[in-house]
N, C-alpha and C positions, 0 to 999 in steps of 0.2 A: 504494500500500500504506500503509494507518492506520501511526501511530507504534507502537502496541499489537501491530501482527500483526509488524513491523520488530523490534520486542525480543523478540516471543516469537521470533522466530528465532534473534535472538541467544540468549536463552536457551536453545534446545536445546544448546548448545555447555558448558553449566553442567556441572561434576565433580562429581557427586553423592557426599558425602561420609556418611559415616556417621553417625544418629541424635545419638550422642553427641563429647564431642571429649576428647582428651588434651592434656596441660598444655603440652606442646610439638612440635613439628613434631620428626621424625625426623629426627636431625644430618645424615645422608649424603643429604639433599635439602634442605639449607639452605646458598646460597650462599654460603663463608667464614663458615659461624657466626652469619651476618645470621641477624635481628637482636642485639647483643649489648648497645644500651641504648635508652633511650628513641626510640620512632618518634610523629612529629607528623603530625596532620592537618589543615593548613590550609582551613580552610572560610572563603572571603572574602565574606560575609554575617552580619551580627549572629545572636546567638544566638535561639535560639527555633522557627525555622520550621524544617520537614522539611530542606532543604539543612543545619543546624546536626544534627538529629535521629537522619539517618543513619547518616552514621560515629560517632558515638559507642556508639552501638547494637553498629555492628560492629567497633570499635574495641576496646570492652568482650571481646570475644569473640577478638579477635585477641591481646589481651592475657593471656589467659588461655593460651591454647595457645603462646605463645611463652615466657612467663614475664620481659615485660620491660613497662614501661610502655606504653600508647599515649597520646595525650593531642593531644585537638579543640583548635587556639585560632583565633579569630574575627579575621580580618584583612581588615575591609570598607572599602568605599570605591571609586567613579570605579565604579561598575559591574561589581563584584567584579574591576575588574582591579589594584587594591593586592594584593590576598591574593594572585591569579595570578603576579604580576608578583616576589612575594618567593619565589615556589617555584620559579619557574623560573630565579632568581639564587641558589635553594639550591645546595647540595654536590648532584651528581649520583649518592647513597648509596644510597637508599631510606630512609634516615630524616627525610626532608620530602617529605610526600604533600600535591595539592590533591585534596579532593572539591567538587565546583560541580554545580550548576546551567547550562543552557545557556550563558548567557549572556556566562561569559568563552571558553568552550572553543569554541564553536562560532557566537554575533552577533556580537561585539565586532569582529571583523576586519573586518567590515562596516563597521563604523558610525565605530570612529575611525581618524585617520589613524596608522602608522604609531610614528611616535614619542611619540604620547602614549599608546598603546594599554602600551608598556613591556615587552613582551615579543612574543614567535610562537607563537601559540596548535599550527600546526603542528607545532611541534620538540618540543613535549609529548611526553613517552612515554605511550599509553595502555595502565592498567592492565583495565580491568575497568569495569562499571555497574551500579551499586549495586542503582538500582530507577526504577519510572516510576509515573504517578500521575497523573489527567484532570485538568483546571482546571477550576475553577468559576465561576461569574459570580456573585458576591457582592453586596447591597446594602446601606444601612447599616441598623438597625431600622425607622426612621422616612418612608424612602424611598414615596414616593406610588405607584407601582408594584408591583405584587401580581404580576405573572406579567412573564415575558421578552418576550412581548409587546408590553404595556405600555408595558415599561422601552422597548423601540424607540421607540413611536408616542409618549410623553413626548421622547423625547431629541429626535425628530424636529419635535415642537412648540415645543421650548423648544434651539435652537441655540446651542452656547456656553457653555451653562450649566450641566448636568450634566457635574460631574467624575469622572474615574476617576485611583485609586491605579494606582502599581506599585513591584518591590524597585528601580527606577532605572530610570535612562535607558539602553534598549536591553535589557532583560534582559525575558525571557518573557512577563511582563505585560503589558511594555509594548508589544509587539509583537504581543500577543493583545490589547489596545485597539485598536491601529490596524487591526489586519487586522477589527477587529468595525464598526470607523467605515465601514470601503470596503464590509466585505459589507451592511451596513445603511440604508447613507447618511447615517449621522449625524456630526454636529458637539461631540465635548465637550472639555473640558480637560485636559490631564494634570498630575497631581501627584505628582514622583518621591520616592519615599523612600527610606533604606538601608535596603531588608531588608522579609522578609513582617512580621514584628512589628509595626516602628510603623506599617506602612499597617494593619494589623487594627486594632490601639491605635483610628488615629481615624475608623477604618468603625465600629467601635462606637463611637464619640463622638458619631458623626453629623457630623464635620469633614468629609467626604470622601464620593463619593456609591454609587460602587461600585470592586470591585476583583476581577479575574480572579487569582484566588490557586488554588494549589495542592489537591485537597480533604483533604491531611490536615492542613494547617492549619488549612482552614476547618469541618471536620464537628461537631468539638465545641462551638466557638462558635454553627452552626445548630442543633446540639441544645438548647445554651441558652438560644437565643432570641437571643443576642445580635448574630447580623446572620442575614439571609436570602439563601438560596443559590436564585438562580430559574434556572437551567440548568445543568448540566454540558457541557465540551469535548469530552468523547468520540462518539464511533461509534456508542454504545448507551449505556442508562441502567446508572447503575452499581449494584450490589446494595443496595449501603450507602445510595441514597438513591432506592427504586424508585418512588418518585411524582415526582421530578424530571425533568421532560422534558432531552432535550439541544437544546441553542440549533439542530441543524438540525431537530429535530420543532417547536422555536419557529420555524421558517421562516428561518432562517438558511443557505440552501444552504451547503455544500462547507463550513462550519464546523468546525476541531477543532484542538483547543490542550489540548496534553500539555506535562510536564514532567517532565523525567528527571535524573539528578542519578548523575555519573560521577568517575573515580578517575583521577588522571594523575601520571606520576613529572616531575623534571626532564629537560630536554633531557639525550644522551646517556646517562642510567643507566643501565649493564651491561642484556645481556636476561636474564642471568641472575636478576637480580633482581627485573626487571619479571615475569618468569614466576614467580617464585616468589609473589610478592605480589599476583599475578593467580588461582593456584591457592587461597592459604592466603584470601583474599578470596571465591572463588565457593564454598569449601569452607563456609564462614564463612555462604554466605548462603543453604544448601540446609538449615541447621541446623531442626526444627519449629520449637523456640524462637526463632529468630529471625524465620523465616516467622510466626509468631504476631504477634510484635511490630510486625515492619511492615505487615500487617494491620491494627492497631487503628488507625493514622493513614492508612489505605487504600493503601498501596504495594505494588506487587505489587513481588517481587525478579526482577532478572535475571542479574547475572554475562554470561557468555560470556566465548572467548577471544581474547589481546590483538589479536588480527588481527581478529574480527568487531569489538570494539572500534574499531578504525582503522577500520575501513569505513565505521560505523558514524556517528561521529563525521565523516568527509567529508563522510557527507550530509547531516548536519544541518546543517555550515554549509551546503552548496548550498542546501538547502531556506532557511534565514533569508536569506542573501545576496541572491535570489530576493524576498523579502517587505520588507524592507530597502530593496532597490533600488524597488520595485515602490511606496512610499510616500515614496520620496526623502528619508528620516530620514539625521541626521547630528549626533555629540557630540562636538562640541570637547575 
């Protein structure tokens, strides 16, 4: 089962809330008055790409129905597990929430050992999932390659030397490189960066040769001209870019690389809370206005509840641990 058909199920589980919202959730289904001041949401990747994009979005909107602050702050590093690693040594309240990307919640246990990883992606509490969104195979302007094609039977002539970005070592990208090396046979280099930003930074610089990024960070850059998007990850072509073939109609068998981007409490926080912050979040993300908005960066929303969540999250480390092991990658 595609990643896509996997959340739309989860999403069936979404509380459809009403068109509009009211300034604050109804006291007698607010756990002890939660929230009563500022709630954080720990995004452990530099600001800019869609994992920074999303909570704040909904963030804005949670803020508003509670009547207290919310407020994103970016705490990157080691493969989004700094930011990880300081939410889950938060107060177990609900006033420190992470929103991430695969990578800490569901690779990282893979890939480091133990005590340098700095936390148990397991004891997470999971709230909710934001939204998902296909990858794209990105090139710099200048790149000699016109089609995904190409880009194979180049990469395959010239071994070694076409490099590819990612947000670091072990996080989505990076593992949607390697799995692109095994399905194609080729040979390139990796270049890790903190975060989708500076690998865009210098795919448009032309520092770097291509990069498997998310597509709503990458769509308005291809609209600009400023890099070129020659497949998408998904299943099928995505609307927003119907002349783009997907890397398996490029002959890429069994090819597909999503990116989904989820909400987790600290270990132990009440479930009272966790349900609450699981409702006021799916309610949050059935808004049109908000559907609007993660639209225009191509995300579709999902929500569901915290038990599809859990499930939901198991597999996806089984599935990375599986890809992981299967290229025998490992970050000190």
């Amino acid at each position: 089962m595609s990643i896509f058909r996997r959340l739309f199920v989860i999403g069936l589980g979404l509380v459809l809330a009403p068109c509009g919202w009211t300034s604050r959730t109804d006291a007698a289904d607010t756990p002890s008055g939660f929230p009563d001041h500022t709630v954080r949401i720990i995004v452990p990747f530099p600001a800019g790409g869609t994992a920074d994009v999303l909570p704040r979005i909904v963030g804005q909107y949670l803020s508003k129905r509670w009547n207290q602050p919310v407020v994103v702050e970016n705490k990157s590093g080691a493969g989004g597990n700094i930011g990880a690693a300081y939410v889950a040594g938060s107060a177990a309240d609900g006033y420190t929430l992470l929103a991430s990307p695969p990578g800490p919640l569901a690779i990282n246990l893979s890939l480091y050992k133990p005590e340098s990883l700095g936390f148990k992606p397991t004891e997470m509490e999971p709230v909710t999932v934001l939204g998902a969104v296909p990858n794209v195979l990105d090139v710099r302007p200048d790149f000699p390659a016109k089609s995904a094609q190409e880009l194979i039977a180049y990469a395959k002539a010239n071994p070694g030397k076409v490099s590819f970005a990612s947000q670091g070592n072990g996080s989505t990208s990076h593992l949607t490189g390697i799995l692109f090396q095994k399905l194609t046979g080729t040979q390139m280099v990796h270049i890790p960066y903190r975060g989708t930003t500076p690998a865009l930074q210098d795919i448009m610089a032309s520092q770097v040769d291509l990069f498997f990024d998310n597509l709503g960070s990458s769509l308005s850059l291809q609209q600009g001209d400023k890099l070129r998007i020659l497949a998408t990850g998904g299943r099928k072509r995505n609307p927003l870019l119907p002349d783009v073939p997907t890397l398996e109609e490029a002959g890429v068998a069994s090819f597909e690389s999503s990116t989904w981007f989820a909400v987790v409490a600290p270990p132990q926080t009440p479930a009272a809370i966790v349900q609450f912050l699981n409702r006021e979040i799916t309610e949050v993300l059935a808004m049109p206005e908000v559907k609007e908005q993660f639209a225009k960066i191509a995300v579709e929303p999902v929500g569901g509840s915290v038990a599809d969540t859990a499930k939901f999250l198991a597999g996806e480390r089984d599935k990375w641990r599986a890809v992981v092991q299967s290229a025998d990658i490992a970050v000190e």
